[in-house]
N, C-alpha and C positions, 0 to 999 in steps of 0.2 A: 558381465559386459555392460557400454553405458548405455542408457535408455538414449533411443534416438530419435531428438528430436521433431518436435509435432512439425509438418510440411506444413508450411505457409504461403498462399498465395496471393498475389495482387487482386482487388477483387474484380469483378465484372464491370464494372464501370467505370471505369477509365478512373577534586573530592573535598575537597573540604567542605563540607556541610554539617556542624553541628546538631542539625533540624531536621526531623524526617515530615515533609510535606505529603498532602496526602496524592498526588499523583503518587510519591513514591511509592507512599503505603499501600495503595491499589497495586502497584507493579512487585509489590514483594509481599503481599500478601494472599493476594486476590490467586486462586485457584485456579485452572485455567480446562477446557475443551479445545472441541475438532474443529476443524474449520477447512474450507475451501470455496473458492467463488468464481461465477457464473456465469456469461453473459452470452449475447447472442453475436455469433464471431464472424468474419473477414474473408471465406475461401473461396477458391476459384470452382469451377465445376467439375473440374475434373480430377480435383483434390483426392476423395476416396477411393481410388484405384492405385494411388500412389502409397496408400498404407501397405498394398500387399509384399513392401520390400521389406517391413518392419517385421524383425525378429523375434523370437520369447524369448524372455531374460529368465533363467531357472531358478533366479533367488524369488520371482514372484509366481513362478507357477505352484508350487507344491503350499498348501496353504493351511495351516495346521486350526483344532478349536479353540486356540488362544488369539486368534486376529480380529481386530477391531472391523466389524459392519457397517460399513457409510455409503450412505445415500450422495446420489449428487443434483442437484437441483441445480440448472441454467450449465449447458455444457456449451456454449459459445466459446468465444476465444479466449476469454478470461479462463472459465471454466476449465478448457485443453491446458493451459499452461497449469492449473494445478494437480492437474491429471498426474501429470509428467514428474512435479517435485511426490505426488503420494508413492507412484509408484516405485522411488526409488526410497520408499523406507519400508523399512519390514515388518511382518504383519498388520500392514493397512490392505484390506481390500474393498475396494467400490464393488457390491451388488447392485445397485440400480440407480440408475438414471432419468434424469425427469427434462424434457426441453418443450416448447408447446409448437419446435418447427421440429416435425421428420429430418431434415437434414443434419440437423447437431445432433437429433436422439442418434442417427444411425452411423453418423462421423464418429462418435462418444465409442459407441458399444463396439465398431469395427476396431478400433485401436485399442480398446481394452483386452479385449477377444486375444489377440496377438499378443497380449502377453500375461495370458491364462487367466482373464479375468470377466467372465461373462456376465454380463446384468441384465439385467431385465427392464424393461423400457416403459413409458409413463411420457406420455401429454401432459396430464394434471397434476400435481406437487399433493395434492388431496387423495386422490386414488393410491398413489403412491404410499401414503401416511398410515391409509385405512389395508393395503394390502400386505405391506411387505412387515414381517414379523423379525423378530431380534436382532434391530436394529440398533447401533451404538453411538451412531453420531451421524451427523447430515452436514453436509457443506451448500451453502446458499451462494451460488456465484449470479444471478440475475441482475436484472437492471434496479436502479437503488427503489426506484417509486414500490418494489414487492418488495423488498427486502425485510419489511418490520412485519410483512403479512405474511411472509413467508416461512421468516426466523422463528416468531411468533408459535406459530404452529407446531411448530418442530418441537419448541421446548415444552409447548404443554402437550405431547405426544411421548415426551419424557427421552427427549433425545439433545445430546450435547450439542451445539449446532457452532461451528466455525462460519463467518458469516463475510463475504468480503466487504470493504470498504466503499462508498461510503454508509455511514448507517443506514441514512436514506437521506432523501431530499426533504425531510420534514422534520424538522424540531420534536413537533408530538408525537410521528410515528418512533422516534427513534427512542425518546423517550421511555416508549412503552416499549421496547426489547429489553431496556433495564430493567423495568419492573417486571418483565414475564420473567426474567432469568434468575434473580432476587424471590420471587414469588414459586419457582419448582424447584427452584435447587440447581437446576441445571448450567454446566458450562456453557458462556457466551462468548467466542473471540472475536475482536474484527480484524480485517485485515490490513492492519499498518503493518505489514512485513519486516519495516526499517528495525523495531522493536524488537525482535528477538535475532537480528544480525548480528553475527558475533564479533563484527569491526564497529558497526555503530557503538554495541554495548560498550566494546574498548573505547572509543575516541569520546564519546560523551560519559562514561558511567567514572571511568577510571583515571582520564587524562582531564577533562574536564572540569567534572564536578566534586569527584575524589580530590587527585593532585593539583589542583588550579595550574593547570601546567600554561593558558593561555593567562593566565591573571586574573583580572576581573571582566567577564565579558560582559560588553553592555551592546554590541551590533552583534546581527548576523543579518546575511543575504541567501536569498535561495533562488532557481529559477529552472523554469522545464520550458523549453522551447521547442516547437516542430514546425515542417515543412509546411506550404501551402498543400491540401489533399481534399479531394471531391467526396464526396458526401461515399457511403459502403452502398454497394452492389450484391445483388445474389443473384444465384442461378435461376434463371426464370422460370426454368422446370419446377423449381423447389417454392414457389410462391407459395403464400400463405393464399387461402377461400378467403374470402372478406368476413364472411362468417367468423370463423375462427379468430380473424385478427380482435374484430369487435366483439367476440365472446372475451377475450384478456385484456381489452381494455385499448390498442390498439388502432387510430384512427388509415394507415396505410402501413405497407412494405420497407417504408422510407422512414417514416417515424419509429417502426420496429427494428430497422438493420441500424438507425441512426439514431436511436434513443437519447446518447449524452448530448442532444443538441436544440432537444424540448423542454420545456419549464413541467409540465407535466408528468417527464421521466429519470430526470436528474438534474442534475443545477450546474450544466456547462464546462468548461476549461478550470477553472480553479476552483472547481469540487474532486473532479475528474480524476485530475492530475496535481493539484496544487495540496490536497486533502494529505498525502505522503510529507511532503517536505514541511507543511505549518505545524504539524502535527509535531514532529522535532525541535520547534522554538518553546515551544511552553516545559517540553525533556530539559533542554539543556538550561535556560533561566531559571527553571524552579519552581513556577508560576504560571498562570495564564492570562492572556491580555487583558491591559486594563481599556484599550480602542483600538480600533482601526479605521483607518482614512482610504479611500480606491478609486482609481478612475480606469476606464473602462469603455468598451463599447461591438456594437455590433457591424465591424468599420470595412472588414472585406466579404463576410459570407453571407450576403443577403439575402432574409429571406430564413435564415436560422434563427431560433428564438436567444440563446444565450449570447453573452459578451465573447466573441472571438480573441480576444486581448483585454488583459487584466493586469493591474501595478497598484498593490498593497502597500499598506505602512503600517505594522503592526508596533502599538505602545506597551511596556510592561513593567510593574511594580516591583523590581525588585528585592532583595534584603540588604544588598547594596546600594540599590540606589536605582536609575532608569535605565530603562534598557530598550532598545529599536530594533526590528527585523522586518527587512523589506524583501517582497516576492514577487516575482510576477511570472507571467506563463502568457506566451504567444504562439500562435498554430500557425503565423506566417511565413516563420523562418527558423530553421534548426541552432541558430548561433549558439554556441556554448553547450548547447545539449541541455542534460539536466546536472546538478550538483548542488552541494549547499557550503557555504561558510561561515564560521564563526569567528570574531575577533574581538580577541581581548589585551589590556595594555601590554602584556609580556609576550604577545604571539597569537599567531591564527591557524586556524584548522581548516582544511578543503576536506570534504567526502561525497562519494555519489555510491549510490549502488554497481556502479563499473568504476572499477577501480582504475582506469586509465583515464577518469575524467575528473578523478580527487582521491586524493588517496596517501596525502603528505601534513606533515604541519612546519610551520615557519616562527621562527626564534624572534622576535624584537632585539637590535644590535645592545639595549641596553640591561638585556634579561638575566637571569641566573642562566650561565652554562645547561646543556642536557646532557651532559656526559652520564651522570649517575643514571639518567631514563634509560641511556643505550645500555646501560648494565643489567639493568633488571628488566630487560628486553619490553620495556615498555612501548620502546620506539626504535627503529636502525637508524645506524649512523648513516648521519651527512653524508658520507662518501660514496653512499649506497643512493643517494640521490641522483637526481639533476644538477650536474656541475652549476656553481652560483655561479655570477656574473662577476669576473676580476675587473673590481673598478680602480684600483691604483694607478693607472695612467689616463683615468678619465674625469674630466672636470664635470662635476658633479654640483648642482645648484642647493645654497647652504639646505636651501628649506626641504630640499629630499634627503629622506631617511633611507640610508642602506641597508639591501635586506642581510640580515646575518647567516642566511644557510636555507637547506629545507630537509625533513626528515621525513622519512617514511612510515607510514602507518604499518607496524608488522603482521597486523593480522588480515589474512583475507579471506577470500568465503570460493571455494573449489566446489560450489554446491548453487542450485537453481536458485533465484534471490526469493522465491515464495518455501522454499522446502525446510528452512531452521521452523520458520512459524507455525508452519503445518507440525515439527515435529515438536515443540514446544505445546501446541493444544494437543495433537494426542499424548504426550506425555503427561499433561494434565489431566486428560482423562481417565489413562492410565494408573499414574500412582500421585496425584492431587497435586502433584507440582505447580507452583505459579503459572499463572496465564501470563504472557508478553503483554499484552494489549487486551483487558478486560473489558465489559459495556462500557461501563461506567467512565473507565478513562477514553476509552474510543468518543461517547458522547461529546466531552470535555471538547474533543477536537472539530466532533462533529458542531458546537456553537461557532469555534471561534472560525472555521472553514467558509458554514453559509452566512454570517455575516456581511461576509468581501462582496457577495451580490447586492445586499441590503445597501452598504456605503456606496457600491458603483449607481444604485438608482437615485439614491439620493442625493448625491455627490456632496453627504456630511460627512464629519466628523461623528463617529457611531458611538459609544459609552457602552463596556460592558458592566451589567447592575450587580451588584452583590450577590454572590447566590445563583449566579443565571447559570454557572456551570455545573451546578448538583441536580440530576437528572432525580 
């Protein structure tokens, strides 16, 4: 039966390539771990009483001595959502849990409990390390400022560690999870989830950079927009001691429930959310930026440390020639959602992780046919599209170009958008299968990401140096 969704509430307060590059080579070569991630999450008060509707699923009660042991560190609401993709693959079991608020430790273990999965609970991610024995992998879902201290640990505890995104808010820390994870031997994944999607892999691996089915792509656009939303609230019962807060680090309630919004705990709106989609422009060019330019600011939420609003222009060298991709991410207004595009002289490609909001490609009227694509079911027919637009009785100004059709991307994902990833790092652990998203290439991402803060303060033109992306 399917896992039933974690209850959410409002919170309390209101191909063609000759060349193998060495991304690629990381991405096909590179081995891969566990992974899953963490944070401190969004619920209303009276959320865990509403688990007790939740069912056991009999594929994960009976649990045999060939199941992978993981640890989960930061069960917030990142955390829950990958709760939800482990447990719908088999032989993963979470034994313990680590959160430093009582209420995600005991939200975490009630919903596991339900579906025959009892852990055992931990404050400190250390006790945890030093207690619990045959362990096989650890998932770091925390906020990013722990993340290198946390991953860190895990690997030289000699455990694979799935790590979410971003690396961290620091260049050096992130740095150093390369090096621990190079240094034990141990599996490092981060969580660029897009990377082992098995629509992205088609639309970039195979339609793209395989068949140049768009041409030469030298643009792409990306963007994640959301609503205006008040800062997270908790149950006031569930406060943090002051103590406790300032023992991890912690200045109040507000900076702990609202971390993505301190320079101190992560790096804002286009680390946050932007870290997913730039991360897919250096995938599909080939390369990674040669600059980027951003303007920026802190224009409706005053009184937050980061840029509420961010608009990218990232530069790139390619083997063809130059290439542009511009992103931006606003918290004021949901227009457009999120999705990404790419466009090349023969055709362009829309995709998002929901597939009702990109999930097609478009012909250039003067392209080769895709008849042969729809045969080798590369792509569904036109037909199977959104009817195009019958322009024969419409005057049409010379210098607009007619779109020639749109097609369907055939593959889609019947599965939680964090759950291929997850099962790609335990299969790596498993039986040494490639990693989706290694340190090393996550780092990559991780330059070209916190950059865009760098150019918003300086309001330059930024230069990436030679070498700046080898961690």
């Amino acid at each position: 039966m399917p896992i039933k969704r974690w209850p959410m509430k409002k919170n309390t307060t209101g191909k063609q390539q000759p060349f193998l590059t060495r991304r690629a080579f990381l991405r096909s070569s590179a081995a891969a771990g566990l992974g899953a991630a963490l944070a401190a999450g969004a619920l209303g008060e009276d959320a865990p009483n509403q688990m007790q509707g939740a069912s056991t699923d009999s594929r994960d009660s009976d649990h045999s001595p060939g199941d992978l042991r993981v640890a989960l560190i930061g069960a917030g609401e990142q955390g829950r959502v990958l709760i939800e993709s482990c447990l719908r693959i088999p032989g993963i079991r979470i034994v313990a849990v680590c959160d430093i608020w009582e209420y995600s430790r005991q939200y975490a273990s009630g919903y596991l409990r339900k579906y025959g999965q009892p852990v055992t609970l931990y404050e400190n991610y250390r006790e945890l390390l030093a207690k619990e024995k045959g362990l096989d992998a650890a998932i770091v879902a925390t906020p990013d400022w722990v993340h290198a201290e946390q991953a860190n640990a895990c690997l030289e505890a000699g455990l694979h560690v799935y790590c979410e995104k971003e690396m961290s808010n620091s260049l050096d820390k992130a740095r150093s999870m390369v090096e621990t994870a190079r240094r034990t031997g141990r599996l490092l994944q981060i969580g660029h989830q897009r990377r082992s999607n098995p629509r992205y892999l088609h639309a970039i691996d195979r339609l793209i950079r395989e068949r140049r089915v768009l041409g030469r792509v030298n643009l792409a656009y990306a963007q994640w927009n959301r609503s205006k939303a008040d800062m997270l609230g908790w149950p006031k019962k569930y406060t943090l001691d002051a103590t406790i807060l300032e023992r991890y680090g912690y200045g109040s309630m507000t900076e702990f429930r609202n971390w993505r919004w301190y320079k101190k705990y992560g790096g804002g709106p286009i680390v946050d959310l932007g870290s997913h989609q730039i991360d897919l422009f250096a995938w599909v060019f080939g390369t990674n930026p040669s600059s980027v330019v951003a303007s920026g600011g802190v224009d409706t939420y005053k009184g937050r440390e980061w840029f509420d609003n961010v608009m990218a222009i990232f530069e790139f060298e390619t083997a063809q020639g130059a290439a542009r991709a511009f992103y931006q991410v606003q918290t004021t207004t949901k227009h457009g959602g999120f999705y990404e595009t790419f466009m090349g002289d023969d055709g362009s490609l829309v995709i998002s992780e929901v597939a009702q909001r990109g999930n097609w490609a478009m012909r250039e009227a003067h392209a080769p046919e895709w008849d042969s694509l729809v045969k080798e079911g590369l792509l569904l027919s036109e037909a199977s599209a959104i009817q195009k637009v019958d322009t024969r009785n419409v005057f049409v100004d010379v210098r607009v170009t007619a779109e020639a059709g749109r097609w369907p991307l055939p593959v889609d994902l019947a599965k939680p958008a964090h759950q291929p990833h997850l099962e790609n790092f335990f299969g790596a652990v498993r039986n040494g299968t490639p990693l989706g998203c290694p340190a090393e290439l996550a780092y990559e991402s991780a330059v070209a990401v916190l950059k865009v803060n760098d150019a918003v303060r300086s309001r330059n033109l930024i230069r990436f140096r030679p070498g700046e992306f080898r961690a």
